[in-house]
C-alpha positions as CSV (number, residue, x, y, z in Angstrom):
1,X,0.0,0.0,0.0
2,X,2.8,2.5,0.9
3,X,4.6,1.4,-2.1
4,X,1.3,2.2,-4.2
5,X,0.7,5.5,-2.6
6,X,4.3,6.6,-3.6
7,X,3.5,5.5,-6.8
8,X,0.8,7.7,-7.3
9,X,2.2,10.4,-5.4
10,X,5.3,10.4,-8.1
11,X,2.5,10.1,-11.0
12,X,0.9,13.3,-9.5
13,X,4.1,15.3,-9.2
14,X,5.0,14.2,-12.8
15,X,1.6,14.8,-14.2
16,X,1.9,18.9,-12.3
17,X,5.3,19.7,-13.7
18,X,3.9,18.5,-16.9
19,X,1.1,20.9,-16.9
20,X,3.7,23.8,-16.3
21,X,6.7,23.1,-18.1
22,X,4.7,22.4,-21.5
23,X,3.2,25.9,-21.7
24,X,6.6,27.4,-20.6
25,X,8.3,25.6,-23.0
26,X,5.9,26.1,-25.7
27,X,5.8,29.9,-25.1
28,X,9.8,29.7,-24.8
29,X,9.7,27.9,-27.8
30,X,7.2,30.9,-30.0
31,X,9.4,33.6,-28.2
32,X,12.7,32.3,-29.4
33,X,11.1,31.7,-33.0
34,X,9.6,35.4,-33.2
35,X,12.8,37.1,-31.8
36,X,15.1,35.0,-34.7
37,X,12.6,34.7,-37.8
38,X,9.7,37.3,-37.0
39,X,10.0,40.3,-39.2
40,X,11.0,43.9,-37.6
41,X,8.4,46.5,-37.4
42,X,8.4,50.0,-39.4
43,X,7.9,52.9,-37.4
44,X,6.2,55.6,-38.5
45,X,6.3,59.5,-36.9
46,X,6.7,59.7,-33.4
47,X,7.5,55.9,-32.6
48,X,4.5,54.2,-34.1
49,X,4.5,50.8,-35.8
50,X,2.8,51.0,-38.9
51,X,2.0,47.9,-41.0
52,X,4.0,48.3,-44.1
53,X,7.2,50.4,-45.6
54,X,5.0,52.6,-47.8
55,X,3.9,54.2,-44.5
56,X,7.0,54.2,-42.8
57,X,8.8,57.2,-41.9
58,X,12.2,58.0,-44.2
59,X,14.9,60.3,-43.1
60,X,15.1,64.0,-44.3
61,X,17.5,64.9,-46.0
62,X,21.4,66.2,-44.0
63,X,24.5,67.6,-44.3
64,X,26.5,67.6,-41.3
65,X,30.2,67.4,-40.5
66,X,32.5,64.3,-39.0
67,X,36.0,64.2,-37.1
68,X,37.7,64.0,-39.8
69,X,35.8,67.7,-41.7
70,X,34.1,66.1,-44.2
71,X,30.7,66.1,-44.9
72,X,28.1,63.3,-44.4
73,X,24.9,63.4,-46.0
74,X,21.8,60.7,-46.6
75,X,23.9,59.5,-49.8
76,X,26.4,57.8,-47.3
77,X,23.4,55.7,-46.5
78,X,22.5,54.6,-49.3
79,X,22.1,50.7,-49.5
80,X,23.4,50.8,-45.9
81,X,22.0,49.6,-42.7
82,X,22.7,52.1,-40.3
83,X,23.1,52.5,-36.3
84,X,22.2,56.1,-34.4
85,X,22.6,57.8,-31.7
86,X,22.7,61.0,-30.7
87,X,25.6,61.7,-27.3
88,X,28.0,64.4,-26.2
89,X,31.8,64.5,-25.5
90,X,32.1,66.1,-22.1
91,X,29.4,63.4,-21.3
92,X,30.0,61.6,-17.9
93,X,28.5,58.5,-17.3
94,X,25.9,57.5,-19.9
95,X,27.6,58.5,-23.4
96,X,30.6,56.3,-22.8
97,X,28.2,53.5,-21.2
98,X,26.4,53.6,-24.7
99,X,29.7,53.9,-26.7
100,X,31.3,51.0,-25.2
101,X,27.6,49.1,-26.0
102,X,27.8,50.6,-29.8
103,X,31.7,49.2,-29.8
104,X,30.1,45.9,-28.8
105,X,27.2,46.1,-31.9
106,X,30.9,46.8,-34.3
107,X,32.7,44.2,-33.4
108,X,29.8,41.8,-34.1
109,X,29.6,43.5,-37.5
110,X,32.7,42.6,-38.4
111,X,34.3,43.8,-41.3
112,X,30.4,44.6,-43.3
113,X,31.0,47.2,-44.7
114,X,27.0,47.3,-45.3
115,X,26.8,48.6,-41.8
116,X,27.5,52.0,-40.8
117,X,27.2,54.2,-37.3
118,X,26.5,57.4,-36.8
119,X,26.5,59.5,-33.2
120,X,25.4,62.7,-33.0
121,X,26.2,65.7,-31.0
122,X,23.8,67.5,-29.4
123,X,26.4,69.7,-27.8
124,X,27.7,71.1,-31.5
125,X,29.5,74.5,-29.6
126,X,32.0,72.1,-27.8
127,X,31.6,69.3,-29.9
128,X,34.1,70.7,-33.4
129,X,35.0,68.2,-35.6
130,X,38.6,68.4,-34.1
131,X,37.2,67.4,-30.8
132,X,34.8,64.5,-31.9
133,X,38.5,63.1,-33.5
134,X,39.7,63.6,-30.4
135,X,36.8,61.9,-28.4
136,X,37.0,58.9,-31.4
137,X,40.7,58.5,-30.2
138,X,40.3,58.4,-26.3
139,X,37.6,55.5,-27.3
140,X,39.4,54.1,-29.8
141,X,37.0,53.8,-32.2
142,X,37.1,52.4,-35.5
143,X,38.5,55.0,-38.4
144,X,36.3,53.7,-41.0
145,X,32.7,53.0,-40.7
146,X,31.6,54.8,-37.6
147,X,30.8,59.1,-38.4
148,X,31.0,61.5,-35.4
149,X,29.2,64.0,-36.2
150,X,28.7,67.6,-35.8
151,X,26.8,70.8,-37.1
152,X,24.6,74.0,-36.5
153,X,22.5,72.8,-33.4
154,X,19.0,73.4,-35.1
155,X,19.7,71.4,-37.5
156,X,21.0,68.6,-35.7
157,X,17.9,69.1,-32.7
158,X,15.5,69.0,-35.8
159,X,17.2,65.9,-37.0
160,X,16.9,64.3,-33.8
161,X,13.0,65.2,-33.5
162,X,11.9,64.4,-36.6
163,X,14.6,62.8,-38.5
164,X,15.2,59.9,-36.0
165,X,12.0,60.7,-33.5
166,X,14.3,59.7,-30.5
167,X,12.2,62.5,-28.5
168,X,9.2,63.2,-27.7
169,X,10.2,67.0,-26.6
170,X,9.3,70.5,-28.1
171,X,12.5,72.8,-28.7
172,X,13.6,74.6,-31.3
173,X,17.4,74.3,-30.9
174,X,18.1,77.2,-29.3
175,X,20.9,78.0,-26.3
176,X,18.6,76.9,-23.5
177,X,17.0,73.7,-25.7
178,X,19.2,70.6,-24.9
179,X,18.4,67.1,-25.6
180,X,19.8,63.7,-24.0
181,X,18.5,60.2,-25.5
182,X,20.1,56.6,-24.7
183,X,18.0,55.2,-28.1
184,X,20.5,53.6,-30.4
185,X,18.1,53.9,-33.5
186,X,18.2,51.2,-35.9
187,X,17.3,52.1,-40.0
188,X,17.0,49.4,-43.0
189,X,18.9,49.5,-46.2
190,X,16.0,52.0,-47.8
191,X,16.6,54.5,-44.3
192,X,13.5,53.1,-42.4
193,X,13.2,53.6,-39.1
194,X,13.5,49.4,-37.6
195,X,14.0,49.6,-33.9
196,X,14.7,51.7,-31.0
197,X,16.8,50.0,-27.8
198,X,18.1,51.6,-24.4
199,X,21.8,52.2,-25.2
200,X,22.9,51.6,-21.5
201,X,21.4,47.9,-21.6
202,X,23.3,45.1,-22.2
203,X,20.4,42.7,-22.9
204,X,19.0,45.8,-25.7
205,X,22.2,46.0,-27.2
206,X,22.2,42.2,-27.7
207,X,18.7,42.2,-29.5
208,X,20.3,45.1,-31.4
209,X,22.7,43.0,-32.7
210,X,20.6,39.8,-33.5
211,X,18.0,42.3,-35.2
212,X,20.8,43.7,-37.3
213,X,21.1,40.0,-38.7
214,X,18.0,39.8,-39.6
215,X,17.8,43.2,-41.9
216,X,20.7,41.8,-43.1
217,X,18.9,38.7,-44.7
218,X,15.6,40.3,-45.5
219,X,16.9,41.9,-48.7
């Protein structure tokens, strides 16, 4: 009888962890599939997913300035899956947190030269192209492939706001407008707006990264 009663005891237990580890597994098992093989949203203006690229938002048309003088404009884009963010040099804490992420999403690149990184300044008095070098040298970050860029603050505040839509925020670049994001902004190869992740996280960063593989076989 004791022997029995252990029996069904064991059958019970079994029979429980059954019932929860299927639907975790299962649901596990859908996550895994729609993080790897589920398509990426298209955002439209101001951060909204819309259902198709014809009502996506595209970016407007720039000219700024990198490190190195030259200019940058949407033609450097082109064909290009692209990586954003907007930062500043004499940045603390959370800039370089995001840089050393954004080093992270480069080296896991590789050598693709189908992927290219801009950061922005929002701090364009201080930020001259001959400090962004500077700023790309204390980080060491990679010469080729990754723009720092720089240019007349409205333009770069406007860029921010309705270029990239990293902020919800009224200003009209001006001295007293100031704007400070951790979104790392990802676009497609046509300049859509794809994804928006918290730059400081570790765990963003790294769905960053696998979404990054998957623009890269869409095409």
């Amino acid at each position: 009888m004791h022997h029995r009663f252990r029996h069904i005891l064991y059958s019970w237990k079994t029979a429980a962890a059954l019932l929860i580890c299927v639907p975790l597994l299962a649901y596990s098992l859908v996550r895994w599939t729609e993080d790897r093989y589920a398509p990426l949203p298209w955002y439209g203006p101001n951060n909204t997913i819309v259902s198709s690229p014809q009502q996506a938002a595209v970016l407007p048309a720039f000219a700024f300035t990198d490190q190195y003088g030259d200019t940058v404009t949407n033609t450097r884009l082109q064909q290009h899956i692209t990586i954003a963010n907007y930062f500043f040099t004499s940045c603390p804490v959370v800039c370089p947190a995001m840089m050393h992420q954004l080093q992270r999403v480069y080296a896991a690149a590789g050598s693709d030269t189908g992927v290219a990184f801009l950061s922005l300044t929002v701090d364009p008095v201080r930020d001259s192209s001959a400090a962004l070098l500077r700023y790309s040298r204390r980080f060491a970050l990679p010469a080729k492939g990754w723009a720092l860029l720089t240019g007349d603050k409205p333009s770069l505040y406007r860029f921010a706001r309705k270029g990239l839509y990293i902020t919800a925020t009224d200003g009209d670049g001006g001295p007293d407008d100031f704007i400070h994001s951790e979104n790392i902004v990802l676009l497609d190869q046509q300049q859509h707006i794809r994804g928006y992740y918290q730059g400081t996280s570790a765990s963003a960063v790294d769905q960053l990264i696998r979404d990054i593989k998957k623009l890269q076989h869409e095409q």
